[in-house]
Residue, then its C-alpha position, 0 to 999 in steps of 0.5 A: x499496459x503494452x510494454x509491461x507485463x505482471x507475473x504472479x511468482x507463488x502465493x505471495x509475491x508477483x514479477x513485474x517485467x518492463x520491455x525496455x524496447x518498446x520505451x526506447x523510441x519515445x521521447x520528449x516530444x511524444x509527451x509535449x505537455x509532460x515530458x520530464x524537462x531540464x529546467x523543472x525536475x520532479x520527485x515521484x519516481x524513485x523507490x519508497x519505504x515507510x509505515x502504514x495504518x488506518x484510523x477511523x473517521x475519529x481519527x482513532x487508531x485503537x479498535x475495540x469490541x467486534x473490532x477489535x480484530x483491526x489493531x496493528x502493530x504499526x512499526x511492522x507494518x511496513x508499505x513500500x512504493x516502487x514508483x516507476x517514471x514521472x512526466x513533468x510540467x514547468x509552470x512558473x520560473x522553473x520552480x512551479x510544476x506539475x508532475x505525473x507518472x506510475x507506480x506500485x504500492x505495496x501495504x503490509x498490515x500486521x495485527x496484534x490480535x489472534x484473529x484471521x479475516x474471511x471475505x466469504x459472507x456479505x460484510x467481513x467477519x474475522x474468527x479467533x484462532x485456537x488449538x485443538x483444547x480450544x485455547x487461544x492461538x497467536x500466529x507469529x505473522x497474521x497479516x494482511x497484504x494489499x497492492x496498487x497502481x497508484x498514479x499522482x497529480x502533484x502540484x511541486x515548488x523546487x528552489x532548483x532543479x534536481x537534488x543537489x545540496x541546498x535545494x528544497x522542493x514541496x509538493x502536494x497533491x493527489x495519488x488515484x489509485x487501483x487494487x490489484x491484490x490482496x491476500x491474508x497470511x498466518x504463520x505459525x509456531x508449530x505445524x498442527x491442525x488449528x481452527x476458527x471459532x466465532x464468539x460463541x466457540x462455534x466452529x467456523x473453520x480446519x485450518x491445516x497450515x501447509x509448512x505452517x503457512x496459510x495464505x488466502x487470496x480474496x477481496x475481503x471487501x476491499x475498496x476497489x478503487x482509493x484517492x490519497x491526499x499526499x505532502x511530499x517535502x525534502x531537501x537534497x537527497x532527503x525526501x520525505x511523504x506522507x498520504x492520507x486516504x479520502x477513501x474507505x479501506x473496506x466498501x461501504x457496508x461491507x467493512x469498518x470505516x477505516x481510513x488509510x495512512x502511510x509515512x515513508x521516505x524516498x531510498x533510491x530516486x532516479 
C-alpha cells in the first residue's frame, strides 16, 4: 500500500511503518462517499484484545483422536486487532451508517497437547514430541501465530454521535480478510536435542532448539483468504465484538474443518 510499509524484525515479530506525509494531503472530499463525518462517527478503529479458537462444523471445541493435536488452552490464547482508520457513510438521521476501513489481526493459538504441526506434505500432519528415552515432551509454549489484513463492511446504528455517556452504538457486518503470516513456535524447559515421531514412533524429525525455541515459517495450509461474520456492540467507551468465520481455517483438503472464532474488546478507540 503506498505510504506503508511492512518489516519482518526476527522470527516472530514484524514493524509496520505509516508515512504520516503521504496521508496529510487527503481530506474529507478525497473520500466523497466515506469520509469520516461530524454527524455519524463509526467504532472500527482503534486497538483490540481479546480471545480467539476455532469449532468445528458441529460447533465443537473438544478434538479428539488424529485431531487431537487441535486443542487449545483458550484463555491463552489471546488474538489482538490493531485496527488503523475508518471511512464512514451517514445513511439515515445520524444514527444509520455504514463504516469501512483497514487493520491488522494478530491470532495466537496455544495447544494443550504435546504435538508440533508440519505444513511440508500434501494435508497437514502434527507428530509427538519427545526426549532422547522416547518419552513425552511438553513444551512450556506450542503455539501457532496467524496474521491478517482485515477490512470491515459494517452496517452501524448510534443513538449519538461519537462515545460520550449515554451513547449506545450496534453494528453488524462483515470483515474480509488476507493472510499475511504464519509461523509455529516451541519453547522448551531445557535445552537438548529433542524429536518428532509419528503414531508408530517412527522418527520424523531432530529438533535442536536454538535458545530452547524453535520457530518455523510456513502456510500449514492455511486459508488463504477468510470472511468473518462480526457484532460489535457497546455503550460510552465500552466496546465490545465478537466474529465468526464463514471460512475454513485450513484449505479444504488439506486440513480438519475448523471455523475460527474470536471475542474481544475495544482498549484504545481513536
Amino acid at each position: 500500500m503506498h505510504g506503508m510499509k511492512i518489516q519482518n524484525v526476527g522470527d516472530d515479530s514484524m514493524i509496520i511503518y505509516i508515512k504520516k506525509k503521504e496521508f496529510n494531503h487527503l481530506s474529507k472530499h478525497d473520500f466523497p462517499w466515506w469520509h469520516k463525518s461530524k454527524d455519524f462517527y463509526g467504532h472500527w478503529a482503534g486497538f483490540e484484545i481479546g480471545i480467539g479458537g476455532y469449532v468445528n462444523p458441529d460447533f465443537n471445541m473438544n478434538f479428539q483422536g488424529s485431531e487431537s493435536y487441535l486443542n487449545i488452552n483458550t484463555a491463552r490464547s489471546i488474538m489482538l486487532n490493531f485496527n488503523l482508520f475508518e471511512f464512514n457513510k451517514n445513511l439515515c438521521r445520524n444514527h444509520l451508517g455504514l463504516t469501512s476501513g483497514l487493520g491488522f489481526q494478530l491470532n495466537n493459538y496455544y495447544f494443550t497437547q504435546n504435538y508440533r504441526m508440519s505444513g511440508d506434505s500434501n494435508q497437514l500432519v502434527a507428530y509427538k514430541i519427545v526426549d532422547g528415552n522416547g518419552n513425552s515432551v511438553n513444551p512450556e509454549i506450542n503455539k501457532l501465530f496467524v496474521s491478517w489484513i482485515n477490512i470491515p463492511v459494517l452496517l452501524e446504528y448510534q443513538t449519538n454521535h461519537g462515545c460520550g455517556s449515554g451513547s449506545f452504538h450496534a453494528a453488524v457486518g462483515v470483515v474480509g480478510g488476507v493472510r499475511i503470516g504464519a509461523y509455529s513456535k516451541q519453547r522448551f524447559g531445557e535445552s537438548g536435542t529433542y524429536y518428532t515421531v509419528d503414531s508408530r514412533d517412527t522418527l520424523i524429525q531432530v529438533l535442536n532448539p536454538s535458545d530452547k525455541v524453535i520457530r518455523s515459517h510456513g502456510s500449514y495450509h492455511l486459508s488463504a483468504f477468510k470472511l468473518d461474520a462480526t457484532l460489535r456492540i457497546g455503550w460510552s467507551f465500552l466496546n465490545l465484538f465478537a466474529t465468526y468465520s464463514f471460512t475454513p481455517l485450513f484449505l479444504n483438503g488439506q486440513g480438519p474443518e475448523v471455523y475460527p472464532w474470536n471475542i474481544g474488546v475495544t482498549l484504545m478507540p481513536w
